[in-house]
C-alpha positions as CSV (number, residue, x, y, z in Angstrom):
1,X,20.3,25.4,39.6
2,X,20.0,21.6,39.2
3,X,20.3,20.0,36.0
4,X,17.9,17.2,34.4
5,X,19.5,14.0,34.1
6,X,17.6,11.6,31.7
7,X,17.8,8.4,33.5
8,X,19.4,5.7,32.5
9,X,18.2,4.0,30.0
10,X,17.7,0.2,32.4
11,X,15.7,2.1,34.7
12,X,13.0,3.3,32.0
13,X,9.9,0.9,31.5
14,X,9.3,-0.9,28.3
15,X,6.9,1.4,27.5
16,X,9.5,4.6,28.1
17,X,11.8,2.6,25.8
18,X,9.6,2.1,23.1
19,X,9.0,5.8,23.0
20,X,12.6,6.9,22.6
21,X,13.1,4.6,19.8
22,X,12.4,6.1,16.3
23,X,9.8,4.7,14.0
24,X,10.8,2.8,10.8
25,X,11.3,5.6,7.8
26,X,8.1,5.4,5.2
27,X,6.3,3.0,7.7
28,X,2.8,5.7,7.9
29,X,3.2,6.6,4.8
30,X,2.9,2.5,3.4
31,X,0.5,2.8,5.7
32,X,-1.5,5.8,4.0
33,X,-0.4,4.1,0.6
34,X,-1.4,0.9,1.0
35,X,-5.0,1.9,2.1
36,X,-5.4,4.2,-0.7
37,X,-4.5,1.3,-3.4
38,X,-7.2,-0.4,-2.1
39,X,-9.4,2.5,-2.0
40,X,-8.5,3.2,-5.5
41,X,-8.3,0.1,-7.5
42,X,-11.8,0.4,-8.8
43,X,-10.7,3.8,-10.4
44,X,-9.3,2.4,-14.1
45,X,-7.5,0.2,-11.9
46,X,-4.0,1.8,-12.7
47,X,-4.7,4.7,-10.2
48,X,-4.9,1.7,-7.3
49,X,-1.9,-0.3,-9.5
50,X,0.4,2.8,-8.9
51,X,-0.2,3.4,-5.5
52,X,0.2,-0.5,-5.0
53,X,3.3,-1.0,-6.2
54,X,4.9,2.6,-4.6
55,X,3.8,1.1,-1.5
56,X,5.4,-2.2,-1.8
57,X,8.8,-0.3,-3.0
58,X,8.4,1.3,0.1
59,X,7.9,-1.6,2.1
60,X,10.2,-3.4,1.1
61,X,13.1,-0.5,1.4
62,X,11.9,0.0,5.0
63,X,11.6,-3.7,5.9
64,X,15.4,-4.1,4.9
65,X,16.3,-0.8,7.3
66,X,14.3,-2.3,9.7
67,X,16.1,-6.1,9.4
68,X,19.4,-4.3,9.3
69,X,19.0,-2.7,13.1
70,X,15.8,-3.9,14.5
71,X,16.4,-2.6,17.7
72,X,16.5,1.1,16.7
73,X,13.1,1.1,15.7
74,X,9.7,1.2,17.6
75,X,7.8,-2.4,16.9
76,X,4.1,-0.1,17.1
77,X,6.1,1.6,13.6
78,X,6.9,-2.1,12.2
79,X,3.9,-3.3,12.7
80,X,1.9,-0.3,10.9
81,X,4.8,-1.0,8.2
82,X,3.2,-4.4,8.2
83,X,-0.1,-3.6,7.6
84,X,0.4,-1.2,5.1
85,X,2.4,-3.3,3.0
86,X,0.0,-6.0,3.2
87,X,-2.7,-3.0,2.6
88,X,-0.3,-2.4,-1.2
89,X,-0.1,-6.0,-1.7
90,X,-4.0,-6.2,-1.5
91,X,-4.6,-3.1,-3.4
92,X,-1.8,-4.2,-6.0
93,X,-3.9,-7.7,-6.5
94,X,-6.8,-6.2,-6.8
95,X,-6.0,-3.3,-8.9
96,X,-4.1,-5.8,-11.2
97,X,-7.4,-8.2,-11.8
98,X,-9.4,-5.3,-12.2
99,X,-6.9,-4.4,-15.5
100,X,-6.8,-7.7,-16.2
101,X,-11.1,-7.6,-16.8
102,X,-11.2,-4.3,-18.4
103,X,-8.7,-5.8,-21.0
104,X,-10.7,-9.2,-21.2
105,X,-13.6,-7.2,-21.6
106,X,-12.2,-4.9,-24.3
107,X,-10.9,-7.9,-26.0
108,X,-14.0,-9.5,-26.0
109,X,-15.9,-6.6,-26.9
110,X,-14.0,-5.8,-30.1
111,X,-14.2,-9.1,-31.5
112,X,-17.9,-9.9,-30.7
113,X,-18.8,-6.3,-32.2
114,X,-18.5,-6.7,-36.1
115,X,-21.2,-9.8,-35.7
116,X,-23.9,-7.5,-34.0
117,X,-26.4,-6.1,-36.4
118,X,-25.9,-2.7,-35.5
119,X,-27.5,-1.1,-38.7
120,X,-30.8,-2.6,-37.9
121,X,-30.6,-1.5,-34.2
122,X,-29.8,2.0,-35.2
123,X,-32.2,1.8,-38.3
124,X,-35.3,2.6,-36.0
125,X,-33.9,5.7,-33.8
């Protein structure tokens, strides 16, 4: 009976390598998060505004793992970490203006609302 020998690692293509190394913890699921703030930040805006600023928390926690050993890590794993931390920064800004309006508006809204003539609009129905 022969044994398998994994190879060394020199003799393994760059391609070989980068499947052996592990990808950055959280980096799909920023990904997934990030996507879905945007997604959601035109639903009352807080639902995006959570998911925004989860995904940034993430982010950042993996960035530092990933800055601590960078070798470790797969770079196709990094660079979805990337993009779904830029996805939650996005969907954070977005989600934030949208709050931002609704609260304008409400403002707004409540002060213009004792000078309508409401009684003679609702008079006639």
């Amino acid at each position: 009976m022969s044994e398998t020998t994994i190879p060394p690692e020199k003799n393994l293509s760059h391609a070989e390598k980068e499947l052996i190394k592990e990808p950055v913890p959280n980096a799909t699921a920023v990904l997934v998060v990030g996507i879905l703030s945007i997604i959601f930040c035109w639903c009352l805006g807080f639902i995006g505004l959570i998911l925004g600023v989860v995904g940034l928390i993430l982010g950042s926690k993996s960035k530092k793992l990933y800055s601590e050993d960078p070798n470790r890590y797969s770079v196709s794993s990094y660079k979805n970490l990337n993009a779904g931390y830029v996805c939650a920064l996005i969907g954070t800004i977005l989600s934030g203006l949208y709050v931002l309006l609704i609260v304008i508006g409400l403002i707004i809204g409540t002060s213009v609302l004792p000078f309508l003539p409401l009684e003679d609009i609702f008079r006639n129905y």
